[in-house]
PQR file of N, CA, C, O and H, with PARSE charges and radii, in Angstrom:
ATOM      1  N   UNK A   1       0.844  -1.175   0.000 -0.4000 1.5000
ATOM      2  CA  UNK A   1       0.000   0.000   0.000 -0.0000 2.0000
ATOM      3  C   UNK A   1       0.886   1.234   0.000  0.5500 1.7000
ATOM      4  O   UNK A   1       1.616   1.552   0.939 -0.5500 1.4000
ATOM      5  N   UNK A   2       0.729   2.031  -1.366 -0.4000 1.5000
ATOM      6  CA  UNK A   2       1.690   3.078  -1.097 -0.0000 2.0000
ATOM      7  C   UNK A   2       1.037   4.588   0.109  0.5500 1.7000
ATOM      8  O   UNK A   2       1.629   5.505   0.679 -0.5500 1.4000
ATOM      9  H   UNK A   2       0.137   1.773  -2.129  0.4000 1.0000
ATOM     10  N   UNK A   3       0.050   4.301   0.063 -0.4000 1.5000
ATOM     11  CA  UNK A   3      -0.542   5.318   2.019 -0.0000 2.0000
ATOM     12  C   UNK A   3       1.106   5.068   2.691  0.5500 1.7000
ATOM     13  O   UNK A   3       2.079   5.786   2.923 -0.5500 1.4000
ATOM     14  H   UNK A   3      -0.431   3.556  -0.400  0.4000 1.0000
ATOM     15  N   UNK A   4       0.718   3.455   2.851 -0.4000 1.5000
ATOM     16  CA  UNK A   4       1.348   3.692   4.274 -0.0000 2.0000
ATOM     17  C   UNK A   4       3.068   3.806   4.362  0.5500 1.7000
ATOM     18  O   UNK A   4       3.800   3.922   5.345 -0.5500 1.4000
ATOM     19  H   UNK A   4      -0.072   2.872   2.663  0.4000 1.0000
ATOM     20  N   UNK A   5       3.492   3.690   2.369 -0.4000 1.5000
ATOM     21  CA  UNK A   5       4.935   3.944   1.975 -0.0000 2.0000
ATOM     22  C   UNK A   5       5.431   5.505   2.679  0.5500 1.7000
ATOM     23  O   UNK A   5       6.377   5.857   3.384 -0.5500 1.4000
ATOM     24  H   UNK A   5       2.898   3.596   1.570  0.4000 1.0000
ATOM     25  N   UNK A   6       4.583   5.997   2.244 -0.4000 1.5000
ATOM     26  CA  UNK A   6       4.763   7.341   2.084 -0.0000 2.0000
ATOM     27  C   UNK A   6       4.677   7.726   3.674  0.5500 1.7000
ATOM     28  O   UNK A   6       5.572   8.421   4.156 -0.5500 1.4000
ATOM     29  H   UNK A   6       3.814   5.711   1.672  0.4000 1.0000
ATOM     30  N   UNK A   7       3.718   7.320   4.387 -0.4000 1.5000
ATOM     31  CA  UNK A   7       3.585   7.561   5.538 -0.0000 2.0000
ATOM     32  C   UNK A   7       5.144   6.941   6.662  0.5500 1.7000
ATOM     33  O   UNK A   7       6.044   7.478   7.308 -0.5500 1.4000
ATOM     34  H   UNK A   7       2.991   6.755   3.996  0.4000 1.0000
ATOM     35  N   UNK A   8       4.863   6.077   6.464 -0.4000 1.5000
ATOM     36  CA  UNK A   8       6.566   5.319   7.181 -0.0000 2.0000
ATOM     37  C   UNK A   8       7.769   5.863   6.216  0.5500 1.7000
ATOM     38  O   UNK A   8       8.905   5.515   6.538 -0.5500 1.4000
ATOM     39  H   UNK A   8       4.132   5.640   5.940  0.4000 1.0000
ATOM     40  N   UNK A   9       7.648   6.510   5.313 -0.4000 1.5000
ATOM     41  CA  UNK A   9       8.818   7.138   4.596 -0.0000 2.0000
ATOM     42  C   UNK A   9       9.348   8.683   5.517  0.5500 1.7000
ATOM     43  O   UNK A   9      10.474   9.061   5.840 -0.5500 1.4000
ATOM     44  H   UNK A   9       6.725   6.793   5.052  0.4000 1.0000
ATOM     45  N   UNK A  10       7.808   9.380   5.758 -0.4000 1.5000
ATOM     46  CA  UNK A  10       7.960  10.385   6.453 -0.0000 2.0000
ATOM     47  C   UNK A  10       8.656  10.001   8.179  0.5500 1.7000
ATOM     48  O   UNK A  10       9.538  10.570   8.822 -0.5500 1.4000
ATOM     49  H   UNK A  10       6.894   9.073   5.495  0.4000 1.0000
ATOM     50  N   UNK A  11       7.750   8.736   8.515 -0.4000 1.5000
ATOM     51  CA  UNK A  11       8.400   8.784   9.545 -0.0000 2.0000
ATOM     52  C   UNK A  11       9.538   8.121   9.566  0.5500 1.7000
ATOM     53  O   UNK A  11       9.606   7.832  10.760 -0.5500 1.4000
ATOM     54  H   UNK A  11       7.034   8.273   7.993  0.4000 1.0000
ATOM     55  N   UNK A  12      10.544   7.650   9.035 -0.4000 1.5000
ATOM     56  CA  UNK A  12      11.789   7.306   9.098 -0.0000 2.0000
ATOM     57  C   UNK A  12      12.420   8.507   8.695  0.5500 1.7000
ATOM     58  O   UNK A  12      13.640   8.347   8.723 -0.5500 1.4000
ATOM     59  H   UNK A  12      10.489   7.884   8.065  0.4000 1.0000
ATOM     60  N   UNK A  13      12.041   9.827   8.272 -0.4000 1.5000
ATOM     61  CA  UNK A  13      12.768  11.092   8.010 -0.0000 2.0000
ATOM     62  C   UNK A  13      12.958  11.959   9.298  0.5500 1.7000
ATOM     63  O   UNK A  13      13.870  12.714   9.636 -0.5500 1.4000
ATOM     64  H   UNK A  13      11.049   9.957   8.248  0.4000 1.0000
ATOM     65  N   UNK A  14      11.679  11.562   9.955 -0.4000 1.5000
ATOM     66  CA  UNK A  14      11.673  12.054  11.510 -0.0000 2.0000
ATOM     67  C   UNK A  14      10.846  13.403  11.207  0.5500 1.7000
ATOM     68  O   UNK A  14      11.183  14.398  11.850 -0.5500 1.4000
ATOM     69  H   UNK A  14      10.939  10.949   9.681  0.4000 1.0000
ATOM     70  N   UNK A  15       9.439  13.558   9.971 -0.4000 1.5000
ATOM     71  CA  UNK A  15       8.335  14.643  10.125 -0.0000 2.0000
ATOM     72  C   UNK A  15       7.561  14.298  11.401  0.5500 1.7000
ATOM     73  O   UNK A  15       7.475  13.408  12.247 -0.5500 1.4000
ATOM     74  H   UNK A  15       9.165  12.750   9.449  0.4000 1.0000
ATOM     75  N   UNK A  16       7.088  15.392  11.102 -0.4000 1.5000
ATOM     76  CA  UNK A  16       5.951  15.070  12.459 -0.0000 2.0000
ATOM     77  C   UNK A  16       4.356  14.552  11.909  0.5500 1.7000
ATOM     78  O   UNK A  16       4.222  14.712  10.696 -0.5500 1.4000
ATOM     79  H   UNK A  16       7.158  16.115  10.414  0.4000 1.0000
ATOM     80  N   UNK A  17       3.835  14.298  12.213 -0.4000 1.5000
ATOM     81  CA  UNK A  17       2.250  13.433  12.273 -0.0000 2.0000
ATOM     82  C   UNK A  17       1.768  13.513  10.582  0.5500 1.7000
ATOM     83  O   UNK A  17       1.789  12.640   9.714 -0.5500 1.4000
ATOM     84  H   UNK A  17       3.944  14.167  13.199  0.4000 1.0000
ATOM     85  N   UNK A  18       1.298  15.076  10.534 -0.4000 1.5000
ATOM     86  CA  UNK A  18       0.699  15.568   9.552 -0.0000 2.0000
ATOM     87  C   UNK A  18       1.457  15.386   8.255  0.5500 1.7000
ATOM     88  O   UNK A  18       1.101  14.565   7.409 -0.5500 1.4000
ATOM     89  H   UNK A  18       1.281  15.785  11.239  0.4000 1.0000
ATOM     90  N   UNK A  19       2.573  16.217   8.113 -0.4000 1.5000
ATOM     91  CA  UNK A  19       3.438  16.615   7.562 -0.0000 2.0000
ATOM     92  C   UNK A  19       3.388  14.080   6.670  0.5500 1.7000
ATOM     93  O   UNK A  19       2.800  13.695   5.659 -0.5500 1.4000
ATOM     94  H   UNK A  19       2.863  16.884   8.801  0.4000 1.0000
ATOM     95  N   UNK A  20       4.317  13.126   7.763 -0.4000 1.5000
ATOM     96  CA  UNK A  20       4.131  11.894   7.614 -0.0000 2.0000
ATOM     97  C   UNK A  20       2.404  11.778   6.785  0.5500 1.7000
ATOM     98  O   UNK A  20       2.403  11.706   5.556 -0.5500 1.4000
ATOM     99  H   UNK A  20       4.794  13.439   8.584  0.4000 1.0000
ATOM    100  N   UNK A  21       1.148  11.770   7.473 -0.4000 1.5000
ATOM    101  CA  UNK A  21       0.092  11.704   6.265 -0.0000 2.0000
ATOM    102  C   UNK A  21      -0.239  12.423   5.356  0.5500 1.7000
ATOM    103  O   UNK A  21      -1.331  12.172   4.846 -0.5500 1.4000
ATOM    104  H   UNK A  21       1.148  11.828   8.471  0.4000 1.0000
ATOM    105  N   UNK A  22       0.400  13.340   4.921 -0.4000 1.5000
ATOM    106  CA  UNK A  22       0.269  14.158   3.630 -0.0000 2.0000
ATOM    107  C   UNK A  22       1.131  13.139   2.690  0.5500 1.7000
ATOM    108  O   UNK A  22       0.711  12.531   1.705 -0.5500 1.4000
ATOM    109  H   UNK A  22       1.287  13.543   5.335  0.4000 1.0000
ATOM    110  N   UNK A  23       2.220  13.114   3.150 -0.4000 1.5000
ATOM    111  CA  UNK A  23       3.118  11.717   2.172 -0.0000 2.0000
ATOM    112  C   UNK A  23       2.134  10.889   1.563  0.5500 1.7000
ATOM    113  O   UNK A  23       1.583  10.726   0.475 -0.5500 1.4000
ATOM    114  H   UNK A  23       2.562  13.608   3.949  0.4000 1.0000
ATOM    115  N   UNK A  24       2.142  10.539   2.453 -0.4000 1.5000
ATOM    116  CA  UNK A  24       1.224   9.097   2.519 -0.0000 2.0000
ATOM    117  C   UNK A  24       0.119   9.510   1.638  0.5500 1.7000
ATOM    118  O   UNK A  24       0.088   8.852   0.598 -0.5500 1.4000
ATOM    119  H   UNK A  24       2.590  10.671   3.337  0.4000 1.0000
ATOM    120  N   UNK A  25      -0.675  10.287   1.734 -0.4000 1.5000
ATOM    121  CA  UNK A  25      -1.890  10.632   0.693 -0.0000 2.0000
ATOM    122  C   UNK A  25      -1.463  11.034  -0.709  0.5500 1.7000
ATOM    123  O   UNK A  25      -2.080  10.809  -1.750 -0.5500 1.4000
ATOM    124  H   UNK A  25      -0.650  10.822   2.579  0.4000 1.0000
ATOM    125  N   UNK A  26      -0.100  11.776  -0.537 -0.4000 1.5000
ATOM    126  CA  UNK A  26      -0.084  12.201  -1.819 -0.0000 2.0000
ATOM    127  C   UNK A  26       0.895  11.136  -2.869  0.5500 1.7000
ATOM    128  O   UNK A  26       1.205  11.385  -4.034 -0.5500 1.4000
ATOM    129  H   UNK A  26       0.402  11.958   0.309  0.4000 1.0000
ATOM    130  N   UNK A  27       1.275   9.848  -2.040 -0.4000 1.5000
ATOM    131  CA  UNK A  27       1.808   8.916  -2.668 -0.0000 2.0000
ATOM    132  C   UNK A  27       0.737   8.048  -3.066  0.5500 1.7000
ATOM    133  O   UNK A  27       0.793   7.710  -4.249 -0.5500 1.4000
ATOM    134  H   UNK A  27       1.023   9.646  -1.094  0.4000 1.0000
ATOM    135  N   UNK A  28      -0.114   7.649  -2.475 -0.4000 1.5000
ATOM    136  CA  UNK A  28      -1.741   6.761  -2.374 -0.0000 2.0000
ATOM    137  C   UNK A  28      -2.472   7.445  -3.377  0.5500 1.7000
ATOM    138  O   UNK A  28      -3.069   6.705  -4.159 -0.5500 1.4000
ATOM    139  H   UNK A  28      -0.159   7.924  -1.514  0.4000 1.0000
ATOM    140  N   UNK A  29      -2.581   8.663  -3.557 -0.4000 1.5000
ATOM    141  CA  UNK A  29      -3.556   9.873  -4.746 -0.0000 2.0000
ATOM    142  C   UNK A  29      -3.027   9.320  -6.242  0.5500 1.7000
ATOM    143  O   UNK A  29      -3.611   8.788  -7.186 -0.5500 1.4000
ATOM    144  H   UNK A  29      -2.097   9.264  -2.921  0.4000 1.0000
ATOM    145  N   UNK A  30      -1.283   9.804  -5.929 -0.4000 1.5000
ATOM    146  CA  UNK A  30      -0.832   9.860  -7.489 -0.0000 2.0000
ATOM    147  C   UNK A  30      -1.161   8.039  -8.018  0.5500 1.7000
ATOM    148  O   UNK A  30      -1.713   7.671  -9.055 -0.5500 1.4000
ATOM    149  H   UNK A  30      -0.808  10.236  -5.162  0.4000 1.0000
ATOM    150  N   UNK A  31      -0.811   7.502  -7.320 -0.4000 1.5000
ATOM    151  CA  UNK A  31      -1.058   5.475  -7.839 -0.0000 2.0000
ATOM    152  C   UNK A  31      -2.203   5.218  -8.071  0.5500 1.7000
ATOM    153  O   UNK A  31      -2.334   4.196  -8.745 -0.5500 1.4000
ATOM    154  H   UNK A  31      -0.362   7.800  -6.478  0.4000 1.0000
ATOM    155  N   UNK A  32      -3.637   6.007  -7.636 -0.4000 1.5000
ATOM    156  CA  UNK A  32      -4.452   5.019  -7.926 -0.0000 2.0000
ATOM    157  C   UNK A  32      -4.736   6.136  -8.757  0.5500 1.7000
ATOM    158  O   UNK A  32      -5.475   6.757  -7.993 -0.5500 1.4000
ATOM    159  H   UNK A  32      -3.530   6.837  -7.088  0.4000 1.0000
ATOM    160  N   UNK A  33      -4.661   6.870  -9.853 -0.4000 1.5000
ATOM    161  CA  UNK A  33      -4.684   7.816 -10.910 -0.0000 2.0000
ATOM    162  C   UNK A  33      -5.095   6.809 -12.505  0.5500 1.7000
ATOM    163  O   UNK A  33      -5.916   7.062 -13.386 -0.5500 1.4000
ATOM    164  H   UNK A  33      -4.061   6.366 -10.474  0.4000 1.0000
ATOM    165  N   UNK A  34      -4.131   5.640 -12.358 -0.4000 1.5000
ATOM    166  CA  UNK A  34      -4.245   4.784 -13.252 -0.0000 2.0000
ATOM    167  C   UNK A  34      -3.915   3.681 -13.322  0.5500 1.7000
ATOM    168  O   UNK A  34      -3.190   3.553 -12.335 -0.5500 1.4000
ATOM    169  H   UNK A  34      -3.464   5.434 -11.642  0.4000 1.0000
ATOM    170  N   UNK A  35      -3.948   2.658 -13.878 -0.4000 1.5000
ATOM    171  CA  UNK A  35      -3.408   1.032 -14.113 -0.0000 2.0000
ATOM    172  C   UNK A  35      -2.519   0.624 -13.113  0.5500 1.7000
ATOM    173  O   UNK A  35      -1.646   1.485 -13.001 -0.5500 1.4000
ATOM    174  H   UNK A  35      -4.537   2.762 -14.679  0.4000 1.0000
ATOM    175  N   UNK A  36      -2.331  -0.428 -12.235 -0.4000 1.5000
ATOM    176  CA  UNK A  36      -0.723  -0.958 -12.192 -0.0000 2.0000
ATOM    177  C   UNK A  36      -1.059  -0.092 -11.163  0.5500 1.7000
ATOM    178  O   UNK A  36      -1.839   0.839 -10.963 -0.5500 1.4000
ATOM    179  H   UNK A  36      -3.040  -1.127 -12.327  0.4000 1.0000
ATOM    180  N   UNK A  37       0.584  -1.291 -10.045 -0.4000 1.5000
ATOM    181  CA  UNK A  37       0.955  -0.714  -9.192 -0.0000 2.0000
ATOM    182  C   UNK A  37       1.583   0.342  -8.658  0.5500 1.7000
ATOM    183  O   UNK A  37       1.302   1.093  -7.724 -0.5500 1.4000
ATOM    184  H   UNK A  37       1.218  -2.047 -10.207  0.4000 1.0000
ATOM    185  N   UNK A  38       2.499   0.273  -9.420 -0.4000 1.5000
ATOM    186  CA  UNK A  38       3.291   1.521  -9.812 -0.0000 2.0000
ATOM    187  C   UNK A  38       3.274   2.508  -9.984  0.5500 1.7000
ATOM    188  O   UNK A  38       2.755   2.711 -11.082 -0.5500 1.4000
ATOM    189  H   UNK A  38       2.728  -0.337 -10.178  0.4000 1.0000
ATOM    190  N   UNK A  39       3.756   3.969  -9.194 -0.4000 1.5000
ATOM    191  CA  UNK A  39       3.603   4.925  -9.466 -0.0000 2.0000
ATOM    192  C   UNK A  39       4.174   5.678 -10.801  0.5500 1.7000
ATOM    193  O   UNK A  39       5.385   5.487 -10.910 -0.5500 1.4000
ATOM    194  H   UNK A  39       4.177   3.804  -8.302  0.4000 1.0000
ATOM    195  N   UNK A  40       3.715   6.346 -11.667 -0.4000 1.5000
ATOM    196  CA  UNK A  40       4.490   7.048 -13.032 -0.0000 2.0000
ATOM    197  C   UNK A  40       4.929   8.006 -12.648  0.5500 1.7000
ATOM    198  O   UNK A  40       5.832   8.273 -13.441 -0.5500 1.4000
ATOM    199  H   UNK A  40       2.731   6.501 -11.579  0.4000 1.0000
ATOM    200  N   UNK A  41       4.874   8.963 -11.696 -0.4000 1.5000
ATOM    201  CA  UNK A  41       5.639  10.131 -11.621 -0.0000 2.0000
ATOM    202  C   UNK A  41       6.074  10.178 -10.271  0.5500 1.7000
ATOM    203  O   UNK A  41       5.753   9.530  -9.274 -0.5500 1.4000
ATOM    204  H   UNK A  41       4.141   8.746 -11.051  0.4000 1.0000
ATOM    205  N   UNK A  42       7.074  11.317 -10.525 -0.4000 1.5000
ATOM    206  CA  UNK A  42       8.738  11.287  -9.514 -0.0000 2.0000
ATOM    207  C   UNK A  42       7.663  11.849  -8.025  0.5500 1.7000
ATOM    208  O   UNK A  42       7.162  12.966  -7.892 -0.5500 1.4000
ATOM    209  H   UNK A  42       7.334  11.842 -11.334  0.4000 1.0000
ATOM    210  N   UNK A  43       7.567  10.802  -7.173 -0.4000 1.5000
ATOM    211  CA  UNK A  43       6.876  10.811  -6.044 -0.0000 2.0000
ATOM    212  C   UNK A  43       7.941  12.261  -5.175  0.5500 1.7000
ATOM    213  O   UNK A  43       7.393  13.277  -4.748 -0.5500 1.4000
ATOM    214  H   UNK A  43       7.974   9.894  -7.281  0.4000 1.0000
ATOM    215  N   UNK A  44       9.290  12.048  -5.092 -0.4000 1.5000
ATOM    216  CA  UNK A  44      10.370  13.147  -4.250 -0.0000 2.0000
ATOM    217  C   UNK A  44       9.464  14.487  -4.837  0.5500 1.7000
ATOM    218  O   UNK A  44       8.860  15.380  -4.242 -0.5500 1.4000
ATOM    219  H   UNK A  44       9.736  11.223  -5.440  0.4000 1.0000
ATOM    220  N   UNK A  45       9.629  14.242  -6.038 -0.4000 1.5000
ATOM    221  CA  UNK A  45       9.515  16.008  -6.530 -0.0000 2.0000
ATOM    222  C   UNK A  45       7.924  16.384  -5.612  0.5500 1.7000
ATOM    223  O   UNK A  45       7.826  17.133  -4.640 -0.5500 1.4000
ATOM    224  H   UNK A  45      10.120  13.517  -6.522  0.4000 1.0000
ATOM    225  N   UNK A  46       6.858  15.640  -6.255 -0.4000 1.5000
ATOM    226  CA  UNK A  46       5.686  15.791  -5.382 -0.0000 2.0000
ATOM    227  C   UNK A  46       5.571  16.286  -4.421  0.5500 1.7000
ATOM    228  O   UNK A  46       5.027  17.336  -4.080 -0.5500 1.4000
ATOM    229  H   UNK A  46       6.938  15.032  -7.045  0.4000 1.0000
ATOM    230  N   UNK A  47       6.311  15.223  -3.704 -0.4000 1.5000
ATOM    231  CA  UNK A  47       6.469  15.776  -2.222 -0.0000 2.0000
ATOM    232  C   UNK A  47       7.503  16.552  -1.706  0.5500 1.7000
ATOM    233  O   UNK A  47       7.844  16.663  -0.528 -0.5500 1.4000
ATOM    234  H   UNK A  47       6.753  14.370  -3.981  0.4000 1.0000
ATOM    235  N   UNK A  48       7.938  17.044  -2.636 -0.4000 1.5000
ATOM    236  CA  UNK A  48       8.884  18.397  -2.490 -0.0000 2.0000
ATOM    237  C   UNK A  48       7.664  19.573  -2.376  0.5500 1.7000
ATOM    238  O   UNK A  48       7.284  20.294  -1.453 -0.5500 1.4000
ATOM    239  H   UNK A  48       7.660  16.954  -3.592  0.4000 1.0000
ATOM    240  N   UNK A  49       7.350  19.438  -3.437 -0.4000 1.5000
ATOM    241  CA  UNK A  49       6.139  20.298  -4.057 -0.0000 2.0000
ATOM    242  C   UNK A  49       5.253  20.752  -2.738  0.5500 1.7000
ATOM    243  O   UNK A  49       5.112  21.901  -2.319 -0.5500 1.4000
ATOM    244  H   UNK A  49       7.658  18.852  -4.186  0.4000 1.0000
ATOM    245  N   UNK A  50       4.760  19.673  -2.261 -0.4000 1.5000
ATOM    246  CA  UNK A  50       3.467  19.642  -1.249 -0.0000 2.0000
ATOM    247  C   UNK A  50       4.080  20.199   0.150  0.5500 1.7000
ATOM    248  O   UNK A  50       3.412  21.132   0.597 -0.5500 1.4000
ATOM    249  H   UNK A  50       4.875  18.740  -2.601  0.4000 1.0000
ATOM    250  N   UNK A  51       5.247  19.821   0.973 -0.4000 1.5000
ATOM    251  CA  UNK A  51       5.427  20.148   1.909 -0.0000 2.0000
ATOM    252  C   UNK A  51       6.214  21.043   2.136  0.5500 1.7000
ATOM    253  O   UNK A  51       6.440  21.357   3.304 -0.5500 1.4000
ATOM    254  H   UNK A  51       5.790  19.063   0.610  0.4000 1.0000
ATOM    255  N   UNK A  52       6.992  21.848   0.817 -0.4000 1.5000
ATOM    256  CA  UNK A  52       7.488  23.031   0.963 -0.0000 2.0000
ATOM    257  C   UNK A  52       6.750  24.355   1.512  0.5500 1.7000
ATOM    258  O   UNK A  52       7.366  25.418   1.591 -0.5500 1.4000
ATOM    259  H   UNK A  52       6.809  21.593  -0.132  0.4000 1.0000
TER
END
């Protein structure tokens, strides 16, 4: 489940709560967009994007 990638990604960076489920949503948003498991676009930049 990429939620909870994104979410345990944040928290192995050491964000705090929110900041960790925004990951998580905005890794979970972009995947289920289309086909396949796999995400097509550069998840870092995203979440560059979002929590700057």
């Amino acid at each position: 489940d990429l939620f909870a990638a994104g979410f345990l990604a944040g928290t192995a960076r050491g964000l705090d709560l929110e900041a960790c489920l925004r990951l998580g949503a905005i890794a979970a948003a972009e995947v289920i967009q289309h086909y396949g498991a796999r995400p097509e676009a550069d998840l870092t930049a995203l979440a560059k994007d979002v929590l700057a």
